[in-house]
DSSP file (Angstrom, degrees, kcal/mol; ACC not computed):
  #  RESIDUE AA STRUCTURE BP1 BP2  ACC     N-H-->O    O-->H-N    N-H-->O    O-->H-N    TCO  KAPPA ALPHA  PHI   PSI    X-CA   Y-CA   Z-CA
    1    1 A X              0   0    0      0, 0.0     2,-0.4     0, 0.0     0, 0.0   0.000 360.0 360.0 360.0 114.0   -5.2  -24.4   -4.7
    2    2 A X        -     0   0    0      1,-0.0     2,-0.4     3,-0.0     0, 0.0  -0.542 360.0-154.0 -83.7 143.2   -2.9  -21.3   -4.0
    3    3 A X        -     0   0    0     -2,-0.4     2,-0.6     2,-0.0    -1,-0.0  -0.863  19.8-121.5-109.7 135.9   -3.0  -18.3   -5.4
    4    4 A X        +     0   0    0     -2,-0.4     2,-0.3     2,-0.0    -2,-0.0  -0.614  53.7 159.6 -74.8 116.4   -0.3  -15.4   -6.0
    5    5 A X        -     0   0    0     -2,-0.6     2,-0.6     0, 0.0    -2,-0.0  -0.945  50.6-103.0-148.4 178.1   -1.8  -12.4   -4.1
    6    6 A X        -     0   0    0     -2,-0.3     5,-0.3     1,-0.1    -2,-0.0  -0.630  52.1-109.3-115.6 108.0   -0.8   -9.3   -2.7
    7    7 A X    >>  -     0   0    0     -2,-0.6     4,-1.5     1,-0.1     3,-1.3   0.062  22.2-109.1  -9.5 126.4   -0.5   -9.7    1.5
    8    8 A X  T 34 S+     0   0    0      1,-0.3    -1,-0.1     2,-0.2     5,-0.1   0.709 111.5  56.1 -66.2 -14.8   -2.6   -8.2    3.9
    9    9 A X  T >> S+     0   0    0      2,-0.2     3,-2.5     3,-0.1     4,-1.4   0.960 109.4  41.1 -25.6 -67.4   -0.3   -5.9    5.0
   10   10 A X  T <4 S+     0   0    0     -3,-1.3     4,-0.2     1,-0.4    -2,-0.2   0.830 116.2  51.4-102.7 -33.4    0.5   -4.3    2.0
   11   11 A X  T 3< S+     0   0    0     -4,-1.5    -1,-0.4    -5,-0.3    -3,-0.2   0.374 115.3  41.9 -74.4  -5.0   -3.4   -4.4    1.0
   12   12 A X  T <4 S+     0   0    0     -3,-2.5    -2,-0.2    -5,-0.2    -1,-0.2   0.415 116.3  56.8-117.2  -8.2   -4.5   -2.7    4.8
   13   13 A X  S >X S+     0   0    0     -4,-1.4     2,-6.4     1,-0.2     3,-1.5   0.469 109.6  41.0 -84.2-125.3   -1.2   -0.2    4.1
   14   14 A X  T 34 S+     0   0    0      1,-0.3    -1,-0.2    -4,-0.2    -3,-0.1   0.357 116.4  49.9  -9.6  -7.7   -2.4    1.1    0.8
   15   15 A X  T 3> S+     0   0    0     -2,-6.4     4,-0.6     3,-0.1    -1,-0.3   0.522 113.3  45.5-111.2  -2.8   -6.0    1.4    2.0
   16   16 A X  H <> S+     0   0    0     -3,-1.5     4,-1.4     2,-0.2    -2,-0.2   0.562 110.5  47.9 -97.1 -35.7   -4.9    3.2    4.9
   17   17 A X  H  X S+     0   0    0     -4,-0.7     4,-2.3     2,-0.2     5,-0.2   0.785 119.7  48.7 -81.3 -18.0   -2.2    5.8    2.8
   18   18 A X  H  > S+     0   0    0     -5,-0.3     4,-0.8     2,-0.2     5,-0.2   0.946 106.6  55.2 -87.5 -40.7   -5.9    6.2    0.1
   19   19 A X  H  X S+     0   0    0     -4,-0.6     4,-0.6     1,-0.2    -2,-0.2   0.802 111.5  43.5 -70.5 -40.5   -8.0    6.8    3.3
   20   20 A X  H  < S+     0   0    0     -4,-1.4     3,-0.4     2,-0.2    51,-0.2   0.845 113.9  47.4 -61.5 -48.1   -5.5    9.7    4.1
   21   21 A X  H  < S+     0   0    0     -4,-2.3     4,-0.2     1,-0.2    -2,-0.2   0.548 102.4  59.8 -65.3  -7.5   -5.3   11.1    0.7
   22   22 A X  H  < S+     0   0    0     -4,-0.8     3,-0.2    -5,-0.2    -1,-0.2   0.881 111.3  47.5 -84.4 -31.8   -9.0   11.0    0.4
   23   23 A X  S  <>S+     0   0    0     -4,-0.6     5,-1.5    -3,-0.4    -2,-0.2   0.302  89.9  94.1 -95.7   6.8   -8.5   13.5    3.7
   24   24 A X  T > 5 +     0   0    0      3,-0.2     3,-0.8     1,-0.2    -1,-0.2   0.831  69.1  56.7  -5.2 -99.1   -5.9   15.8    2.3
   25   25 A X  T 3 5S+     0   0    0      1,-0.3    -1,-0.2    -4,-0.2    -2,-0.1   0.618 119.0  44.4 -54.4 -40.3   -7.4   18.9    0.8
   26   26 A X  T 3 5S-     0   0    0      2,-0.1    -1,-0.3     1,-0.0     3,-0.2   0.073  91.7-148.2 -97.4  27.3   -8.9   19.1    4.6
   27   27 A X  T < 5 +     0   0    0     -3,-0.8     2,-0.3     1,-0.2    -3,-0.2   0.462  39.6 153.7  -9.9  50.5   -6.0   18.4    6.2
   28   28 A X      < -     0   0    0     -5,-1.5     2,-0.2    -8,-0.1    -1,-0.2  -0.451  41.4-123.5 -84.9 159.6   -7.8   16.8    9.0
   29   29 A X        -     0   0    0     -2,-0.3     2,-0.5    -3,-0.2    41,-0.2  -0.484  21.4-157.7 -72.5 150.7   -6.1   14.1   11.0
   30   30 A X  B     -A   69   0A   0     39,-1.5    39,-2.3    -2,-0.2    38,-0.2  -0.969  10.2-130.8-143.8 139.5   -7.5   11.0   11.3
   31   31 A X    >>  -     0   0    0     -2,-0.5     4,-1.3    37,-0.3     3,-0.8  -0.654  26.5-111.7-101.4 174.9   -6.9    8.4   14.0
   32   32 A X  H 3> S+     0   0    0      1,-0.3     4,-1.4     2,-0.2    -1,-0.1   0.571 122.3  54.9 -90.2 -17.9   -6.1    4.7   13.6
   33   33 A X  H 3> S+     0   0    0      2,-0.2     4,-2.1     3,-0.2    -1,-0.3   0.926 107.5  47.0 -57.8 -59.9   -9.5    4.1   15.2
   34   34 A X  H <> S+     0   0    0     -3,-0.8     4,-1.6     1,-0.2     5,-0.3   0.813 123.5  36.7 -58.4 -23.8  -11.6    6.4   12.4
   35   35 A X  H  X S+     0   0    0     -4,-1.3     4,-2.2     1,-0.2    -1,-0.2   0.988 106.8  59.7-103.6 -24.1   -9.7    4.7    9.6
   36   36 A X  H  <>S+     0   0    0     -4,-1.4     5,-2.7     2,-0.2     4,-0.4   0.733 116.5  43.2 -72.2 -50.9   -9.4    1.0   11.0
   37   37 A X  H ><5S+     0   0    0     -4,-2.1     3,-1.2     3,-0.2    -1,-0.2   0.983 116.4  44.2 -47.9 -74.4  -13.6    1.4   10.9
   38   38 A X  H 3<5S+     0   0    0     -4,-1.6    -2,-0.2     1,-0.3    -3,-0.2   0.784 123.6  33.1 -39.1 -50.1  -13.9    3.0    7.7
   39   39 A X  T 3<5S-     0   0    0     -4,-2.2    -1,-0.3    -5,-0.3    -2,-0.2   0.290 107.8-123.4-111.8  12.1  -11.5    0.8    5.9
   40   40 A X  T < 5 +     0   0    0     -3,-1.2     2,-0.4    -4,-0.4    -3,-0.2   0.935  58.8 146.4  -2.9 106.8  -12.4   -2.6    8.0
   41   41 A X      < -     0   0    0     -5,-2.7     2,-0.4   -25,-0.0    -1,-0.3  -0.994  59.1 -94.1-142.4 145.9   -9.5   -3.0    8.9
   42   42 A X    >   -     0   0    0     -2,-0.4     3,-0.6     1,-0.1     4,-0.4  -0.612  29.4-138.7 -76.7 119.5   -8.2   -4.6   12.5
   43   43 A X  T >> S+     0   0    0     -2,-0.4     4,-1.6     1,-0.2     3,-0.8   0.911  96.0  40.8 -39.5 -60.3   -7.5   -1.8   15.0
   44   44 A X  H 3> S+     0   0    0      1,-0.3     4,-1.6     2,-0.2    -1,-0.2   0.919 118.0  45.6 -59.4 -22.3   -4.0   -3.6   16.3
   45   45 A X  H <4 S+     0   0    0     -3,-0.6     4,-0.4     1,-0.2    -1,-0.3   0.729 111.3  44.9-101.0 -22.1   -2.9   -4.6   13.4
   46   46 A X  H <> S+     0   0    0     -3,-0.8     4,-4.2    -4,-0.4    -1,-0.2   0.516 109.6  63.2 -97.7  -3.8   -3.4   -1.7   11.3
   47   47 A X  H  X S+     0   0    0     -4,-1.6     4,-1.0    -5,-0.3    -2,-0.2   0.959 104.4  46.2 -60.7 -44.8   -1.8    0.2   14.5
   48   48 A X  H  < S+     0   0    0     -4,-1.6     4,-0.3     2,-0.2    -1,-0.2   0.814 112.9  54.0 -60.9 -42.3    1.5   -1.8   13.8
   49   49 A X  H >> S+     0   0    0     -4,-0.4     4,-1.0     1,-0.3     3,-0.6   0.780 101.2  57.6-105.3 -56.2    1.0   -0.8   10.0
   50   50 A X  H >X S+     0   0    0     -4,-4.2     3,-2.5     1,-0.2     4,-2.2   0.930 104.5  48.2 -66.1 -36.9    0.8    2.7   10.7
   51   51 A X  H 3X S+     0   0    0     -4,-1.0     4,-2.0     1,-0.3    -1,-0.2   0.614 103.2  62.3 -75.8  -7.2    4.3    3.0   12.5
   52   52 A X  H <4 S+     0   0    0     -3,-0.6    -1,-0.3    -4,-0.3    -2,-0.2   0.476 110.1  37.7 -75.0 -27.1    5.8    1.1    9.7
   53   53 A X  H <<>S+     0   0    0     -3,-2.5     5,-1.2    -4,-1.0     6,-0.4   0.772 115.1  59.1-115.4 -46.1    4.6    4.3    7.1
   54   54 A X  H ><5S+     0   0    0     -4,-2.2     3,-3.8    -5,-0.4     4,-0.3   0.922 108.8  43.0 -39.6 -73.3    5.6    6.8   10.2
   55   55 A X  T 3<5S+     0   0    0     -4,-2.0    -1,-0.3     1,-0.3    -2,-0.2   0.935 116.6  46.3 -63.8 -29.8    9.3    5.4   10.2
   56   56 A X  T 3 5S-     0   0    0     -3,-0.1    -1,-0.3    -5,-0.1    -2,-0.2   0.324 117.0-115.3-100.7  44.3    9.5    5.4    6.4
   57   57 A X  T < 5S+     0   0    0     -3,-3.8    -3,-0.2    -4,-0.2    -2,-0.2   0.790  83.7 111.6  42.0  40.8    8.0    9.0    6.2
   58   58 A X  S   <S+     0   0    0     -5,-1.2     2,-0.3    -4,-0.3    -4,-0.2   0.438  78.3  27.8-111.2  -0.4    5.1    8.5    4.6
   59   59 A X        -     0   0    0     -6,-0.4     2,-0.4    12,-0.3    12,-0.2  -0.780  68.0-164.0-117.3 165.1    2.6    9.2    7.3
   60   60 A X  E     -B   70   0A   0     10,-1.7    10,-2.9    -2,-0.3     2,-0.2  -0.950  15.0-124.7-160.5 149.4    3.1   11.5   10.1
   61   61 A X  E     -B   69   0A   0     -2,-0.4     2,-0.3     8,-0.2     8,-0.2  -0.610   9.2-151.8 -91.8 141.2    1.2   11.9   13.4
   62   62 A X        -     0   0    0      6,-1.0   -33,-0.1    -2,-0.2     7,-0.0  -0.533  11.3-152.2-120.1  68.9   -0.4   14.9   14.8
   63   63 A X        +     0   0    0     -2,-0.3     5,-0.1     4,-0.2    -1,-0.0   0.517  49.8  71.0 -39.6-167.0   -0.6   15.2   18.7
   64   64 A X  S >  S-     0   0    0      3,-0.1     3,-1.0     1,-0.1    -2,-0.1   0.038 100.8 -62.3  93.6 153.9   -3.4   17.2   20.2
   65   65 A X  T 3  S+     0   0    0      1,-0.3     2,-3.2     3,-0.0    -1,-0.1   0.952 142.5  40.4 -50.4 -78.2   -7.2   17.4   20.8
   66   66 A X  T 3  S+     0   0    0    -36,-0.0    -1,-0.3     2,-0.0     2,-0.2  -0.236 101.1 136.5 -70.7  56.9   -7.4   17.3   16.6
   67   67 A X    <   +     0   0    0     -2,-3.2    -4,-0.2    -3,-1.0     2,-0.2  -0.634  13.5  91.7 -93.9 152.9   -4.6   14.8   16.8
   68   68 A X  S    S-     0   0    0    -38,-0.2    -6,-1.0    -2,-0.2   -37,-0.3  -0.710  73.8 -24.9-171.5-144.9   -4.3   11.8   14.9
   69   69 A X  E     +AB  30  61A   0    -39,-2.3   -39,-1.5    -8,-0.2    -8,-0.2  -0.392  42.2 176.2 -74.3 145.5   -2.7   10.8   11.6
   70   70 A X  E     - B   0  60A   0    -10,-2.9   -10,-1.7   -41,-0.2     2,-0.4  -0.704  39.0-109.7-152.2 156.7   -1.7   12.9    8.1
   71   71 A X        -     0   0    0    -51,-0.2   -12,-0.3   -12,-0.2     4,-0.1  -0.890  36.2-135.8 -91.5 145.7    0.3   11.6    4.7
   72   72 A X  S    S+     0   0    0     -2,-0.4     2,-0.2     1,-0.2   -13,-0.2  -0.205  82.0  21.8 -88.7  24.4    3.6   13.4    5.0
   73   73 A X  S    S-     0   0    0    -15,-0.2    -1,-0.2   -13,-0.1     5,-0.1  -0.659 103.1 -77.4-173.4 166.6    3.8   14.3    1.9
   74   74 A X    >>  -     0   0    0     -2,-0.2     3,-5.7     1,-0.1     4,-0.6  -0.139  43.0-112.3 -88.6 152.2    1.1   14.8   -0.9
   75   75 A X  T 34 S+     0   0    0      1,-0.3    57,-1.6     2,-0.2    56,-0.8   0.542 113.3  61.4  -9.7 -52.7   -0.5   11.8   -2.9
   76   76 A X  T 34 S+     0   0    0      1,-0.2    -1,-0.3    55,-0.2    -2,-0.1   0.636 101.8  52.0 -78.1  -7.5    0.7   12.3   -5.9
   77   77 A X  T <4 S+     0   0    0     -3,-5.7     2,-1.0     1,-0.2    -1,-0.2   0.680  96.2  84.8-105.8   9.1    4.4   11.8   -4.4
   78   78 A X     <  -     0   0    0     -4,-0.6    53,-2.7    -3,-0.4    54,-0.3  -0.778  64.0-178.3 -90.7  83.1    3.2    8.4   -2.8
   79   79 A X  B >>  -C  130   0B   0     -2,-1.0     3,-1.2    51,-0.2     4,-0.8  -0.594  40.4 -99.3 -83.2 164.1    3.4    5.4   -5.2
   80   80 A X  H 3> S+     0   0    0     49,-1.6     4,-0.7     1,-0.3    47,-0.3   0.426 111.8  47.3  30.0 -86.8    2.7    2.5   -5.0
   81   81 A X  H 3> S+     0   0    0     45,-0.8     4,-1.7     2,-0.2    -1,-0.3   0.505 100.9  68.9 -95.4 -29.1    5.8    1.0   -4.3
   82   82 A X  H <4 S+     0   0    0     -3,-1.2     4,-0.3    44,-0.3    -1,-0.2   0.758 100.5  39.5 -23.4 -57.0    6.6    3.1   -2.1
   83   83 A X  H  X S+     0   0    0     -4,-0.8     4,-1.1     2,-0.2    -2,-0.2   0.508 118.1  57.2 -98.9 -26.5    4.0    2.1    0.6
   84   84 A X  H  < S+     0   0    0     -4,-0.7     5,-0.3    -5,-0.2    -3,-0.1   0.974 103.1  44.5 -47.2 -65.6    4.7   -1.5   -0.4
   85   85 A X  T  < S+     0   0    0     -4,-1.7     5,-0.3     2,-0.2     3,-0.2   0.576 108.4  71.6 -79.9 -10.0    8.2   -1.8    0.1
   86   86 A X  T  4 S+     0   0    0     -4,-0.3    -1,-0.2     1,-0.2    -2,-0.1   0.989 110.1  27.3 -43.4 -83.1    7.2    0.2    3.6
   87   87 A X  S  < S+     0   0    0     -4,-1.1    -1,-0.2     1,-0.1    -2,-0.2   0.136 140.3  15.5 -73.1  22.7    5.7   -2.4    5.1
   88   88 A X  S    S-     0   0    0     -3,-0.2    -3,-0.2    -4,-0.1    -1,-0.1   0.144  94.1-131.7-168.0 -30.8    7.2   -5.4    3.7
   89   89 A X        +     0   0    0     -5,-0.3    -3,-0.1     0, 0.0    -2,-0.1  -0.091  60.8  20.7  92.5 154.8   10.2   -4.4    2.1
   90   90 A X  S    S-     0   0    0     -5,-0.3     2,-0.4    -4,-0.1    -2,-0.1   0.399  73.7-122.2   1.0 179.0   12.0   -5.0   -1.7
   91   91 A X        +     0   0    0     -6,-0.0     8,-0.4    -3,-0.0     2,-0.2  -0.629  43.3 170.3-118.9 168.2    9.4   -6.2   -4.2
   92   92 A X        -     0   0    0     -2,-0.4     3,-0.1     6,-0.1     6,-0.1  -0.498  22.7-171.2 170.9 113.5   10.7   -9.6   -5.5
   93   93 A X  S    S+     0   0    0      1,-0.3     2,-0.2    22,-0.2     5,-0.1   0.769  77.4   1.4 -76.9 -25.0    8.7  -11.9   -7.6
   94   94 A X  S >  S-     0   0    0      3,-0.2     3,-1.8    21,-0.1    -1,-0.3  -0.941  77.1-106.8-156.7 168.1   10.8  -14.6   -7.4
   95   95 A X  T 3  S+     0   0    0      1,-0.3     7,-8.1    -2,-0.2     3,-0.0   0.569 113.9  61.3 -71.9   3.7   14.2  -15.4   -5.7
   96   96 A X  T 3  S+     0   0    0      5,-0.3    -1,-0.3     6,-0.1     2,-0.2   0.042 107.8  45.3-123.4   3.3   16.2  -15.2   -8.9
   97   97 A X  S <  S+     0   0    0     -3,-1.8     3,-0.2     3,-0.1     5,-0.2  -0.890  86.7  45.9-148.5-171.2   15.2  -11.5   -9.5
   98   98 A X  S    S-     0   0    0     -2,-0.2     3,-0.5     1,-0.2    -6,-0.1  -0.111 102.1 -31.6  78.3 164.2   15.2   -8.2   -7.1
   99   99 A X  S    S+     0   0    0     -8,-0.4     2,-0.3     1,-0.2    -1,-0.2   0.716 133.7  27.9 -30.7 -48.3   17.3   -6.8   -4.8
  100  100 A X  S    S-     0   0    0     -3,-0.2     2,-0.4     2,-0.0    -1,-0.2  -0.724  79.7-165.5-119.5  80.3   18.9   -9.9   -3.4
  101  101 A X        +     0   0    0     -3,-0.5     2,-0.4    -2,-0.3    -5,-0.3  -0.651  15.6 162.7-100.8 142.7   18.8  -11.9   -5.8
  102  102 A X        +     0   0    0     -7,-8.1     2,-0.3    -2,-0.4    -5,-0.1  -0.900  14.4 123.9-167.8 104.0   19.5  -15.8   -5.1
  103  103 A X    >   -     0   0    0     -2,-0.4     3,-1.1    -7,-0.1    -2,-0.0  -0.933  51.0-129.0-168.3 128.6   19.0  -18.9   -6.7
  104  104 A X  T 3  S+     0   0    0     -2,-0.3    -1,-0.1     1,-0.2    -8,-0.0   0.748 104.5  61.2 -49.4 -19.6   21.7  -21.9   -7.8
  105  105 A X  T >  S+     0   0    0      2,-0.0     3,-0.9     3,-0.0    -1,-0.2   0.810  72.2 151.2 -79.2 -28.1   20.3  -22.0  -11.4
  106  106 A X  T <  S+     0   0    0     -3,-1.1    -3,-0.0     1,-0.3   -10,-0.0   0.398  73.0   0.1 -59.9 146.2   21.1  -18.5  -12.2
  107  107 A X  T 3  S+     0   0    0      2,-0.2    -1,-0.3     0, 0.0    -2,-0.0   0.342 122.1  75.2  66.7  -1.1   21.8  -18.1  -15.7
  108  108 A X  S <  S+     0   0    0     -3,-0.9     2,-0.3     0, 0.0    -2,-0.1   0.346  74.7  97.6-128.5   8.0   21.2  -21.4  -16.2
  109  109 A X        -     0   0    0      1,-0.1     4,-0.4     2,-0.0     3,-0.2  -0.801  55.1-155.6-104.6 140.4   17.1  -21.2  -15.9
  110  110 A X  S  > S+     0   0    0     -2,-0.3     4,-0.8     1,-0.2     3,-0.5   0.785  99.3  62.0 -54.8 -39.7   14.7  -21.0  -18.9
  111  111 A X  H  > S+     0   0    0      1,-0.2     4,-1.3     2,-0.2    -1,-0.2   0.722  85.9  75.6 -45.8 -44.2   12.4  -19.4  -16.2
  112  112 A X  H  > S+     0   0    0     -3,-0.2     4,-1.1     2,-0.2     5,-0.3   0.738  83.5  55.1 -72.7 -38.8   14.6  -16.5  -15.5
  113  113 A X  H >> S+     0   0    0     -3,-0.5     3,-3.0    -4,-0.4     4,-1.2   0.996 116.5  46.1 -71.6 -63.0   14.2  -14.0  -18.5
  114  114 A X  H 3X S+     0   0    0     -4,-0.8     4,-1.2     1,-0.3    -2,-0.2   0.828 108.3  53.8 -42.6 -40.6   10.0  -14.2  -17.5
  115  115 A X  H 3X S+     0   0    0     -4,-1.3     4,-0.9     1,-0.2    -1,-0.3   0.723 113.5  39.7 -88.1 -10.6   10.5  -13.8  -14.1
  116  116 A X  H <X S+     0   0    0     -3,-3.0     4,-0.7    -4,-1.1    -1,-0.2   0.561 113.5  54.8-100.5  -3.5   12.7  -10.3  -14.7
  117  117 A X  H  X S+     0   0    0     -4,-1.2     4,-1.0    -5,-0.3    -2,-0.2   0.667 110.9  49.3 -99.1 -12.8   10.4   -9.2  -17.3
  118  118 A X  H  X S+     0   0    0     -4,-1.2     4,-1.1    -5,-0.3    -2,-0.2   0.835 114.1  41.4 -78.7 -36.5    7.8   -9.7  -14.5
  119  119 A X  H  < S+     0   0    0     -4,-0.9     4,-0.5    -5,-0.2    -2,-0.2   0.600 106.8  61.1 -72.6 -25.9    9.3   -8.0  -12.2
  120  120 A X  H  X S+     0   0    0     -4,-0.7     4,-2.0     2,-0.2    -2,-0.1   0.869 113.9  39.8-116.2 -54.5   10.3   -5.4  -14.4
  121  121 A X  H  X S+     0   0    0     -4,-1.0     4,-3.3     1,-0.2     5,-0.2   0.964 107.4  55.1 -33.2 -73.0    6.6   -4.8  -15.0
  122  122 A X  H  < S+     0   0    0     -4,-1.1    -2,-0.2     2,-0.3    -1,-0.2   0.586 111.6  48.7 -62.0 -11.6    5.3   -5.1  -11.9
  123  123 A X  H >> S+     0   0    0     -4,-0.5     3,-3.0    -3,-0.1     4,-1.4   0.767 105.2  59.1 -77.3 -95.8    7.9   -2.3  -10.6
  124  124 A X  H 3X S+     0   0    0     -4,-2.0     4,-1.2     1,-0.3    -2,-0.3   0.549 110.8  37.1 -45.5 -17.8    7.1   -0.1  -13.3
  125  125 A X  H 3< S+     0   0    0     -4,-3.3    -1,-0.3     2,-0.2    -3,-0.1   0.217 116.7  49.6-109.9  31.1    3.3    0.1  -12.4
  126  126 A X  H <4 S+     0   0    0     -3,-3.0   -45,-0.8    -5,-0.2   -44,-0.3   0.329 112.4  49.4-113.7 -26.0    3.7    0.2   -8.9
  127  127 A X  H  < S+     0   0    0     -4,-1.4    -2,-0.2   -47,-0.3   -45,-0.1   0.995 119.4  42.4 -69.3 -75.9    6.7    3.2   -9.4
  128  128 A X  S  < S+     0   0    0     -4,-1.2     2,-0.9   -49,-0.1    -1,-0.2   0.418  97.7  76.4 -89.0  -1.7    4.1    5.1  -11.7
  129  129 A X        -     0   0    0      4,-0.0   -49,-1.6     3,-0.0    -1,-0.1  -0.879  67.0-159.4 -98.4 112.8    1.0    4.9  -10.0
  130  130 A X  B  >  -C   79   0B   0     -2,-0.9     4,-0.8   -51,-0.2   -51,-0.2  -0.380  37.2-107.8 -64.5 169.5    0.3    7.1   -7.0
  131  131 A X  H  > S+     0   0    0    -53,-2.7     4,-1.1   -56,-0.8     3,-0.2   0.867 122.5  52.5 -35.3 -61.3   -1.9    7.1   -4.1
  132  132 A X  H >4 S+     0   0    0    -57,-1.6     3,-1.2   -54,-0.3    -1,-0.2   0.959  99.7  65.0 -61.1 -32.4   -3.9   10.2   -5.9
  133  133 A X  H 34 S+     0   0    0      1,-0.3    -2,-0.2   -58,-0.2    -1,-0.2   0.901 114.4  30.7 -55.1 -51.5   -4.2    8.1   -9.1
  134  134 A X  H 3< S+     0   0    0     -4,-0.8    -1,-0.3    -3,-0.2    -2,-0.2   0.320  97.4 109.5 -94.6 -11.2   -6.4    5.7   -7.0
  135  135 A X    <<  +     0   0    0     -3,-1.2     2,-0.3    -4,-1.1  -113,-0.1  -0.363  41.0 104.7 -74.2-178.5   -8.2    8.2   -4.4
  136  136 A X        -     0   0    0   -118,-0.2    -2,-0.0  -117,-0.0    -3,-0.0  -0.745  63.5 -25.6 148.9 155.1  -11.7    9.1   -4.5
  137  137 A X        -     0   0    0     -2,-0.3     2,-0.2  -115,-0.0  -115,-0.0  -0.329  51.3-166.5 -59.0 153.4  -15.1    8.7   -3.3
  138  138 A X        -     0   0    0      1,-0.1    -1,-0.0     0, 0.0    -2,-0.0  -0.853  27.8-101.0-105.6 147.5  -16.1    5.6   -1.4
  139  139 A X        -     0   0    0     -2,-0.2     2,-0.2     1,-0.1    -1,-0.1  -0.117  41.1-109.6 -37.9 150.4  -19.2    4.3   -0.5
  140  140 A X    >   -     0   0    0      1,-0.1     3,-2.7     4,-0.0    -1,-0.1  -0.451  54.5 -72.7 -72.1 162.8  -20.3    4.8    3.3
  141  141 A X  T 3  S+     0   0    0      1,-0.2    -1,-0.1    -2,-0.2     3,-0.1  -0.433 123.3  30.7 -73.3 153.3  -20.3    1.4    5.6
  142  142 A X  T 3  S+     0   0    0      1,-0.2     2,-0.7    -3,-0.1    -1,-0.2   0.072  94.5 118.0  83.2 -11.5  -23.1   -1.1    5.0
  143  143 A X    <   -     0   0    0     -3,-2.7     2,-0.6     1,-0.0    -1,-0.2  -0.715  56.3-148.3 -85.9 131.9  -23.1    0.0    1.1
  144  144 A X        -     0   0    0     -2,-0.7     2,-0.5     7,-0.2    -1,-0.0  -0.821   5.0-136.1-113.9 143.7  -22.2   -2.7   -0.9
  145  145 A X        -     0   0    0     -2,-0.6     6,-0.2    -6,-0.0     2,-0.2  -0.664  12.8-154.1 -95.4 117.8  -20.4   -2.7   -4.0
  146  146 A X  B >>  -D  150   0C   0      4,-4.4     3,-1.0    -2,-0.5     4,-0.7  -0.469  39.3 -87.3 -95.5 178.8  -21.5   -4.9   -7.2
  147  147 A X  G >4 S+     0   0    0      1,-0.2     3,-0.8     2,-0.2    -1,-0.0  -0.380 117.4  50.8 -68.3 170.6  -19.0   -6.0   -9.7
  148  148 A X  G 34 S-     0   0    0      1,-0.2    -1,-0.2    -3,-0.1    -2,-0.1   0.431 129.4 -83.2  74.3   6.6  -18.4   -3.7  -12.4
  149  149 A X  G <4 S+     0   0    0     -3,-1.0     2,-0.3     1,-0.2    -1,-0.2   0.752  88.6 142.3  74.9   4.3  -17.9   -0.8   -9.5
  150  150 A X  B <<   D  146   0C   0     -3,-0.8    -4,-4.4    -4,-0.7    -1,-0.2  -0.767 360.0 360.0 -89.6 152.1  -22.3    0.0   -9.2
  151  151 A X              0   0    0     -2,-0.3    -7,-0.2    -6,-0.2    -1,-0.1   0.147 360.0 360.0 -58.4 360.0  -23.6    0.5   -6.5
């Protein structure tokens, strides 16, 4: 059975941009190593992931002995949708709504008013939530989390 779920991209980008806002206020750097650990995330892959928020100015790098990576501007001006459409590009729920939108029926599908009133949603809380809305402490590795968010 498939399921509609969010990529692993866009889910090791957004844990990566929280892992930076969690390291703000101390504006230390962190490198792709520290956060790739932290955030289990695969070192190459999140490597790729990080130049992807470099080119669209949402991370920035910091050479040096205390070198490694910074959000380039602060949490609260990093949604969401932002850091999606970074790695991945438009939002689109379906081919019939979004940026390019492209589908033989159009106008002529029943489908079509849910799928822009899904979309329409699904913008608007990725647009209004930032990065700070969602930082925050985390467990340390090896703690495991039970549903309902205890420890």
């Amino acid at each position: 059975m498939a399921i509609m779920q969010v990529s692993r991209k866009i889910d090791y980008a957004l844990r990566a941009v929280i892992h930076l806002a969690n390291e703000e206020n101390s504006e230390r750097a962190c490198s792709v190593a520290e956060i790739a650990a932290r955030e289990r995330v695969p070192r190459q892959f999140l490597e790729k992931i990080i130049q992807d928020l470099i080119h669209k100015g949402l991370v920035r790098s910091q050479r040096g002995p205390q070198g490694g990576y910074l959000l380039a501007r602060s949490a609260d001006r990093v949604t969401f949708r932002d850091v999606i459409e970074a790695v991945e590009g438009p939002i689109s729920l379906n081919v019939c709504v979004g940026e390019h939108a492209d589908c033989s029926l159009m106008g002529a599908c029943g489908m079509e008013r849910v799928w822009r009133e899904g979309q329409r949603r699904v913008l608007e809380l990725f647009e209004k939530t930032t990065i700070a809305d969602v930082r925050g402490p985390r467990p340390g590795p090896g703690v495991n989390i039970r549903p309902g968010g205890g420890v």
